[in-house]
N, C-alpha and C positions, 0 to 999 in steps of 0.2 A: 229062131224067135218067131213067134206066131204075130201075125199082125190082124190086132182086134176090127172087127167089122165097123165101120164110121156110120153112123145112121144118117140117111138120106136128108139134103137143105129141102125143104119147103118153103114154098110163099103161099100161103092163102087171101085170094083176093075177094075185095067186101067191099063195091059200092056205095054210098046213101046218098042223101042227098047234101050235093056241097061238097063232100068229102069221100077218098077213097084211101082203105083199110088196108096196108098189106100185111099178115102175120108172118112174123118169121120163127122159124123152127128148125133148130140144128146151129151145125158152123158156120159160122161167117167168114170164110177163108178164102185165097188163093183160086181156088178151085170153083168158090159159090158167087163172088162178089158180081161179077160183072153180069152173074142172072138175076141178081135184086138192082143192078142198074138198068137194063134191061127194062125189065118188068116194071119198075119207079116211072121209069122215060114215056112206056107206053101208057102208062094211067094219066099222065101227065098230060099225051098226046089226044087223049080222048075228047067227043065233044059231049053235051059243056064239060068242058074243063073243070077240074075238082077245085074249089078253094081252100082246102086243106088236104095236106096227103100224109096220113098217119102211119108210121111205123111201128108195128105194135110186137114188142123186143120178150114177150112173155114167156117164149119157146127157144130163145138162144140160148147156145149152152158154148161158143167160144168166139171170139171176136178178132181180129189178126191185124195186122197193118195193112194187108188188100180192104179189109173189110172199113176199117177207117177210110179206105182212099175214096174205099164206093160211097160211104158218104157222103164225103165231103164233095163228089161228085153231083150225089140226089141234092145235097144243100145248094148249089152254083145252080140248077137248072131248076130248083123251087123259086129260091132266092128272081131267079133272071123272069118268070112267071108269075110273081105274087100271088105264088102259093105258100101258105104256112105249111111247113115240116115238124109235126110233133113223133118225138120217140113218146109211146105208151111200155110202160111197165118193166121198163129197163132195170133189168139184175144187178145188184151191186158193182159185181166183177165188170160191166157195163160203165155204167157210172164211173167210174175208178180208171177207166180206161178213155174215157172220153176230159174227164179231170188230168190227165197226168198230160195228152197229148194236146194239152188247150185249147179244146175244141169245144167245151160245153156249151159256150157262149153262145155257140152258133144255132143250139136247136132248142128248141119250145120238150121240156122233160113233160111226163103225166097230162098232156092238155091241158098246161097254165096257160089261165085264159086271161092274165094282167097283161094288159097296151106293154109295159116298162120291158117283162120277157121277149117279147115277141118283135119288140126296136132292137134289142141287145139283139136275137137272132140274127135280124136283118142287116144290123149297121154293123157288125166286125165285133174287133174286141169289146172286152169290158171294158168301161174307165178303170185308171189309175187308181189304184184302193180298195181294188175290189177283190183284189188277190196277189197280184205283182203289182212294184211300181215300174211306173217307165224308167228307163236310164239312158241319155246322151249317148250318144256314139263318141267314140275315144277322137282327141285332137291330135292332128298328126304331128308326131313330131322332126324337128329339124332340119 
């Protein structure tokens, strides 16, 4: 069996002011994650400091469980900076993946600029109703 050639992860990094850009391009795999944490940490680290750090998802083409974990990594070190994390132009397959693993909540989608998005980010889940309801923890028995 021939094993097809993987085209190379990209980050392209994009300044402005307030905010810094990073485009990703390619897999978000195993392999790529921990170079978009990396990269995420040192924009972060930068002075001044970004008050938003957008990920801009236009150029992804697969998304893995490393690549979830490096988020939720960039989300804890935005989050611990009051920096806003928006995904820009996140592919369905995207979406759908951050939907199943109930994490949406946690990031600002297309730069929605509503106050109401951007607390759900910050503060944890959704409320009750919004998708799941809560449920009790079971009573022990006997």
């Amino acid at each position: 069996m021939t094993d097809l050639p993987c085209p190379p992860f990209t980050l392209e990094v994009e300044a402005g002011p307030g905010a810094v850009r990073l485009g990703l391009v390619g897999d978000l795999d195993y392999d790529t994650s921990e170079q978009l944490v990396e990269r995420a940490q040192a924009c972060l680290a930068a002075e001044p400091a970004p008050q938003a750090l957008v990920l801009d998802c236009s150029g992804l083409r697969v998304c893995d469980s490393s690549g979830v974990s490096a988020l939720l990594q960039i989300h804890r070190d935005t989050t611990s900076r009051g920096v806003v994390l928006q995904l820009r132009n996140a592919p369905d397959f995207f979406r759908r993946t951050l939907e199943v693993t109930g994490i949406r909540h946690l990031f600002v989608l297309d730069g929605a600029d509503d106050r109401g998005e951007r607390e759900r980010a910050q503060d944890g889940p959704p409320p009750a109703g919004d998708r799941y309801r809560t449920v009790p923890p079971p009573v022990p028995s006997g």
